[in-house]
C-alpha positions as CSV (number, residue, x, y, z in Angstrom):
1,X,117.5,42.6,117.5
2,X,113.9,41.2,117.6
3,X,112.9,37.6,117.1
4,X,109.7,37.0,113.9
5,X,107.3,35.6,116.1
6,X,106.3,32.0,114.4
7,X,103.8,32.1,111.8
8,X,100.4,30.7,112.3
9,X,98.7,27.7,111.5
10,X,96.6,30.1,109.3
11,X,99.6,31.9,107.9
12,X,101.1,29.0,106.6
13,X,98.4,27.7,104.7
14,X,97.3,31.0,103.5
15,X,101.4,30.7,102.2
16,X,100.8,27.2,100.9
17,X,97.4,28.6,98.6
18,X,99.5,31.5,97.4
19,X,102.3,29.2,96.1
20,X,99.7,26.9,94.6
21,X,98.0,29.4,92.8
22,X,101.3,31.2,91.7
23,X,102.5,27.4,90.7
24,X,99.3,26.5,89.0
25,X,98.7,30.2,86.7
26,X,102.2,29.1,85.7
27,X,101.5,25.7,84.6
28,X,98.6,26.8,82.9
29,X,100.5,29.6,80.8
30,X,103.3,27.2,79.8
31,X,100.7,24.9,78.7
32,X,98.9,27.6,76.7
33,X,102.1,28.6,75.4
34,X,103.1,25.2,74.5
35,X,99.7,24.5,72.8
36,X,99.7,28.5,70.7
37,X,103.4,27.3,69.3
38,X,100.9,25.0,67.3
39,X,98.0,26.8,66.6
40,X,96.0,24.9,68.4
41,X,93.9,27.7,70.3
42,X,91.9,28.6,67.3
43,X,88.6,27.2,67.1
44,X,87.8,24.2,65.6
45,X,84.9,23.8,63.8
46,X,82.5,20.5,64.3
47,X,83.4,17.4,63.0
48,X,81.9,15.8,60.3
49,X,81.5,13.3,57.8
50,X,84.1,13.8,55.3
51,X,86.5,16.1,57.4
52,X,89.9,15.1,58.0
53,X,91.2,15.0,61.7
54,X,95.2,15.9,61.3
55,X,97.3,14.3,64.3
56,X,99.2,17.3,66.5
57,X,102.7,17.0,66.1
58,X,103.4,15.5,69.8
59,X,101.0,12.9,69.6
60,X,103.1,9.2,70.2
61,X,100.6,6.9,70.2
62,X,101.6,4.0,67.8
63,X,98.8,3.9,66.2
64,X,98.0,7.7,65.7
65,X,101.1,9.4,65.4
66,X,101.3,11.3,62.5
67,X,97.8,10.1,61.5
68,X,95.7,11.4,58.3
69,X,91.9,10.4,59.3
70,X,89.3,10.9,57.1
71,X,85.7,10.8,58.7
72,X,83.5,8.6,57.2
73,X,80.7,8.5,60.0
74,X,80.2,11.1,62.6
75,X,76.3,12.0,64.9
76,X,76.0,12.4,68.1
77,X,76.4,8.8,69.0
78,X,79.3,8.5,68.2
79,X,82.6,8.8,65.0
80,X,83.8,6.4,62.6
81,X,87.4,7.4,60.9
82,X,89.8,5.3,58.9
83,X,93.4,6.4,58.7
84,X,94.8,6.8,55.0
85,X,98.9,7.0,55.4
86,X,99.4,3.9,56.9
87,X,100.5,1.9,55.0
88,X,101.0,-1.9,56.2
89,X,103.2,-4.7,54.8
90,X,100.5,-7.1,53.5
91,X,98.6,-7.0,49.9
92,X,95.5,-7.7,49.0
93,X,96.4,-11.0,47.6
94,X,96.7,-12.2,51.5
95,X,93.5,-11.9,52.1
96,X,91.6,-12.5,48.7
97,X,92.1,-15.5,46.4
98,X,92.7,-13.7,42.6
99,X,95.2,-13.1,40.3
100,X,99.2,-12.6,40.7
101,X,98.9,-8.8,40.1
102,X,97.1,-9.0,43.6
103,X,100.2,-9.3,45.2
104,X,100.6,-5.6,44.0
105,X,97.5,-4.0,45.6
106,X,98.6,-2.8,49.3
107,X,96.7,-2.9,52.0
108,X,96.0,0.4,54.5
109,X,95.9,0.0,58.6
110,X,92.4,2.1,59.1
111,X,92.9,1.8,63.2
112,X,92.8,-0.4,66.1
113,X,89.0,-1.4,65.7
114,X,87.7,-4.2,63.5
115,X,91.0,-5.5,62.5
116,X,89.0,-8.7,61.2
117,X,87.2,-6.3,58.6
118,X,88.0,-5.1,55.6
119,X,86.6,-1.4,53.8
120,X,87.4,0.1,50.8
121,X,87.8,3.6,49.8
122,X,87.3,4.9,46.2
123,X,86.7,7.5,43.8
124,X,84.4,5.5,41.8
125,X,81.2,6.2,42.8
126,X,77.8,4.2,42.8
127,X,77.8,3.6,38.9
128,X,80.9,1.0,39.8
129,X,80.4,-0.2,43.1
130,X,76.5,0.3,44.0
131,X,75.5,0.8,47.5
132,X,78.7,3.1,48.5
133,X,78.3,6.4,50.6
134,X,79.9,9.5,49.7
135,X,81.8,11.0,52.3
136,X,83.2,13.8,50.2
137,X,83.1,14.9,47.0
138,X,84.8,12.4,44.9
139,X,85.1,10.3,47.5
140,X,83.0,7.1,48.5
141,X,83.7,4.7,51.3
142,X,82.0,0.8,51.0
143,X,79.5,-0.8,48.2
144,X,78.5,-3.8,46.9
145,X,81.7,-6.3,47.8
146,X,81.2,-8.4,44.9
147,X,81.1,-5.6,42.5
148,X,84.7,-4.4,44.3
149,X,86.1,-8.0,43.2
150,X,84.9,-7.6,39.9
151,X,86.4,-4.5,39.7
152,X,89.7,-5.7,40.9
153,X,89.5,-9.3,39.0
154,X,89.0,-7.6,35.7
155,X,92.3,-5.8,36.0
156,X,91.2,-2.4,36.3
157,X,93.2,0.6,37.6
158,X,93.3,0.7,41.3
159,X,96.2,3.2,42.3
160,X,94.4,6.8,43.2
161,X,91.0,5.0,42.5
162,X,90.5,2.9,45.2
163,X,92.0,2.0,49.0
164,X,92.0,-1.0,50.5
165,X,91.6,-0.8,54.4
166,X,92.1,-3.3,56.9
167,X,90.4,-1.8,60.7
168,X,89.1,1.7,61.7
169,X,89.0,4.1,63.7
170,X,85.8,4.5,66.5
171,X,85.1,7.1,69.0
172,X,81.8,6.5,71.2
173,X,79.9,9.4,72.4
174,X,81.6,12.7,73.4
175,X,84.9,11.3,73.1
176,X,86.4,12.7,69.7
177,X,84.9,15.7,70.8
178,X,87.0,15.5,74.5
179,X,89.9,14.5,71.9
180,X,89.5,17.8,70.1
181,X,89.1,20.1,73.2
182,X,92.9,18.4,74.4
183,X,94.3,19.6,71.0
184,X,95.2,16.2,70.3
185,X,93.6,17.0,66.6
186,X,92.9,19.3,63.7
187,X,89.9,19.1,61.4
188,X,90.5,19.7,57.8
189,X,86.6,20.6,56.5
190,X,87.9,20.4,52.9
191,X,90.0,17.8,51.5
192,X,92.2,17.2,48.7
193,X,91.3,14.0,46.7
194,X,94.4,13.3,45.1
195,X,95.9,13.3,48.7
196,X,93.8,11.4,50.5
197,X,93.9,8.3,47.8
198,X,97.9,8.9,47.4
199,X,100.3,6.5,47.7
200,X,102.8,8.3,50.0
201,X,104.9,7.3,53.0
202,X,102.7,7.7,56.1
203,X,105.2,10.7,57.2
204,X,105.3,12.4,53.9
205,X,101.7,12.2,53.3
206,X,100.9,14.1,56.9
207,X,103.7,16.8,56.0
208,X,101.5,17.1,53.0
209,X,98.3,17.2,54.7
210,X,100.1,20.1,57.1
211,X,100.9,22.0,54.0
212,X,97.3,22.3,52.8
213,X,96.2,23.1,56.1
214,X,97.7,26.6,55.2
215,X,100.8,28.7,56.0
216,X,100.3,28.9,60.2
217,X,100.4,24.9,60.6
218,X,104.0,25.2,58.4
219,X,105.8,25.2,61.5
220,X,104.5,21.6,62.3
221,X,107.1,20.0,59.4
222,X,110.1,21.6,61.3
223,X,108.5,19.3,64.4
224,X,110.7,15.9,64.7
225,X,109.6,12.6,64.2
226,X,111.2,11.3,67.3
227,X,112.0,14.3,69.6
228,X,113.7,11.9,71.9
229,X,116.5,11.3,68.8
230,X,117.7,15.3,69.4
């Protein structure tokens, strides 16, 4: 019975590469299958103003899971985003001086930038609040502030008309763009109005958003909340 003569210096690290590569093409098909079970290898078109950015289902950031953003900003320097389902425990009564009813008005977390500024999203357009930008149709973002209070003060309807946002959402240069290319979003080129100014729970209004991103994204609803909890 022979003896294998010892392998080489050079045989085992032509071994090792082989392994590596065999380990790595692996990787990289789980990871593509991982990402197709979303749909997430079709082509996303460019962002822009007035798109929405859906969150993928396995994002856990605190802030962004489950996220509806709707683009108010977006050129090459840089992306501007304020997030519409979440929904915060505060009214606008503590942070303006008005009447009772203010207590009713809620207020919306638009992200982790700016937290010391308010915005204001609305359907109204610049007849109402001068000095607003459109970001979609039927939809404007900002105006003339003190128009906005006499808006509010005079008691007229606010629910589906108008948002009120405390923070944003930023991305500098490139980086929504290296945010897209990781799957971590979707971008929605046209919106539903009634949507975006609802009043729904921040997971029931995403479910919602998923459902008018068409029958392949379904699957994303059957998704848990907390994967952890199965």
């Amino acid at each position: 019975m022979g003896v294998r003569p010892s392998l080489s210096i050079f045989d085992l690290w032509a071994d090792l590469l082989r392994r590596s590569a065999v380990n790595s093409n692996f990787g990289l098909i789980m990871e593509e299958i991982s990402i197709d079970i979303f749909n997430l290898l079709d082509k996303q078109p460019e962002p822009a103003r007035g798109n929405v950015l859906l969150a993928k289902p396995t994002v856990d950031d605190a802030c962004f899971k489950r996220s509806v953003i709707l683009l108010v900003d977006h050129d090459s320097e840089g992306s501007m985003g304020v997030i519409v389902n979440r929904l915060t425990d505060y009214t606008l009564a503590d942070v303006i001086e008005g009447p009772d009813y203010f207590q009713e008005i809620p207020l919306y977390m638009g992200g982790p930038v700016g937290l010391n500024q308010m915005f204001f999203l609305h359907t109204l357009g610049p007849d109402v609040i001068p000095n607003c930008i459109q970001v979609a149709r039927g939809l404007y973002f900002g105006g003339d502030y003190e128009a906005v209070k006499r808006y509010v003060a005079c008691g007229e309807p606010v629910e589906g008309k108008m948002k009120f946002i405390v923070g944003y959402s930023g991305w500098e240069k490139g980086q929504l763009a290296d945010e897209i290319s990781r799957f971590d979003w979707v971008i929605q080129k046209h919106i539903d109005e009634a949507l975006i100014m609802g009043d729904q729970e921040a997971d029931d209004m995403w479910k919602a958003a998923v459902e008018s991103f068409g029958e392949k994204y379904r699957t994303w609803n059957n998704w848990p909340t907390n994967p952890s909890d199965n």
